[in-house]
Backbone bond lengths (Angstrom), bond angles and torsions (degrees), N, CA, C in turn:
res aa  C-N    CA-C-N  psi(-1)  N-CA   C-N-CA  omega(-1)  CA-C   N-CA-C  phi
1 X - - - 1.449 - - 1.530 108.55 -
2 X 1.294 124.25 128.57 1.199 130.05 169.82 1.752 111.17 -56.12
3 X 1.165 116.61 168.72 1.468 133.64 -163.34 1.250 79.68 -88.73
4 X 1.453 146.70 -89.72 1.026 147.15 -159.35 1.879 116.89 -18.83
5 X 1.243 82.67 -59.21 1.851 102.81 173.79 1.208 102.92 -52.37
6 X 1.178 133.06 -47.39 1.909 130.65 -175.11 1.461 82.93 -54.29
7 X 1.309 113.69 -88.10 1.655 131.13 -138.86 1.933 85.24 -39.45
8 X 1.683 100.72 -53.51 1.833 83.57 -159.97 1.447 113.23 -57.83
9 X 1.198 110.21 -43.66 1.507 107.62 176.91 1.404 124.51 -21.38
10 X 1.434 98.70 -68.78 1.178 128.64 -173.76 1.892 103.65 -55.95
11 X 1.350 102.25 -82.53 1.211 116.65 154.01 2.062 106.05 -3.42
12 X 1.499 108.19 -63.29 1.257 105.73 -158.40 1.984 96.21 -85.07
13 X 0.997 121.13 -8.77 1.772 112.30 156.51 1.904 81.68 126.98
14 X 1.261 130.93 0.08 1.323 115.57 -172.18 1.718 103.74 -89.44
15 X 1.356 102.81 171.57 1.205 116.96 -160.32 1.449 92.64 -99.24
16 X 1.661 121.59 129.51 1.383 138.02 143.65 1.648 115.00 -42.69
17 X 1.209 123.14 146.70 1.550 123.14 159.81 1.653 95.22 -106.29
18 X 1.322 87.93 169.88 1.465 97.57 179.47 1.812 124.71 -53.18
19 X 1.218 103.13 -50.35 1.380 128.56 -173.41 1.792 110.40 -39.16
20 X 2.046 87.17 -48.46 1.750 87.94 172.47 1.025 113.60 -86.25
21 X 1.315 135.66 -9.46 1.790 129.61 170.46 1.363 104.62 -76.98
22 X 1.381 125.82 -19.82 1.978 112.31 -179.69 1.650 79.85 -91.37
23 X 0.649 148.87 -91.63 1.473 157.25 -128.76 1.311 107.77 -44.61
24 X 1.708 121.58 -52.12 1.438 142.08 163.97 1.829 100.76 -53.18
25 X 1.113 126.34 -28.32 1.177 123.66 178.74 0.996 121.37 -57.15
26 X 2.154 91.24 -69.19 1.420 109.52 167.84 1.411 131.96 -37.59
27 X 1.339 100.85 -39.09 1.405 111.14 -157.81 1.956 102.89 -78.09
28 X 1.125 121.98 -31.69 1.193 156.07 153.38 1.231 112.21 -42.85
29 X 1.200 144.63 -78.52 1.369 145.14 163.12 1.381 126.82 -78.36
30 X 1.716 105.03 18.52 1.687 122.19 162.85 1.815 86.99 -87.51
31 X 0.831 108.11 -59.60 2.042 122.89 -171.09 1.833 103.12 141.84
32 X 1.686 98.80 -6.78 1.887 91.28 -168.55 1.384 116.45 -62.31
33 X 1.609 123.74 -13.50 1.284 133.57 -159.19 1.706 100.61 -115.07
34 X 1.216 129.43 114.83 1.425 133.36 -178.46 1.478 105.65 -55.05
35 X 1.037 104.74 158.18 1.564 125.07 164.60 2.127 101.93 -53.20
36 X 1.165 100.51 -64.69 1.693 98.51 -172.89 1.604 109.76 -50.52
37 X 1.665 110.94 -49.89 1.041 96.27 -171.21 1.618 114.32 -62.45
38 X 1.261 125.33 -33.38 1.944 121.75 -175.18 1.811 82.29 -74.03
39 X 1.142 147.76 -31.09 1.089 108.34 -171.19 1.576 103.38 -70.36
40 X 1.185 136.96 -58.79 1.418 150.74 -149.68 1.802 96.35 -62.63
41 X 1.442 115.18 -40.33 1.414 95.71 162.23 1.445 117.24 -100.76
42 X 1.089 120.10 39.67 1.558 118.21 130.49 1.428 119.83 -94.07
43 X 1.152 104.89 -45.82 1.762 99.45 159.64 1.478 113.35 -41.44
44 X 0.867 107.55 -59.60 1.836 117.52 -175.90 1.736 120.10 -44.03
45 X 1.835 89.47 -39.60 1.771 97.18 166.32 1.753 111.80 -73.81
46 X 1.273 112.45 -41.98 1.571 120.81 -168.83 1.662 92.04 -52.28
47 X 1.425 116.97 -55.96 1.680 118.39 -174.48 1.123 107.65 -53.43
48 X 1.404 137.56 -62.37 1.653 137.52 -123.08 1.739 79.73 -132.25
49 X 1.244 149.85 4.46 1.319 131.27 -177.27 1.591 121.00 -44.94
């Protein structure tokens, strides 16, 4: 799943499973995932938590 797809999900009030929160991690602390995008889904948790 693309990063984008997490954030909207999330973004849209639905619930993450685990699988895409390690993966978005991973992908994140590989370097594959930008800085904006992990910020914007932390925004995305701050909204819809």
């Amino acid at each position: 799943m693309r990063p984008y797809d997490i954030i909207k999900k999330k973004r849209d009030g639905l619930e993450l499973t685990d699988t895409e929160i390690r993966d978005f991690i991973a992908g994140y602390v590989a370097g594959d995932i930008p800085d904006y995008q992990a910020a914007a889904l932390c925004m995305a948790f701050t909204f819809r938590a």
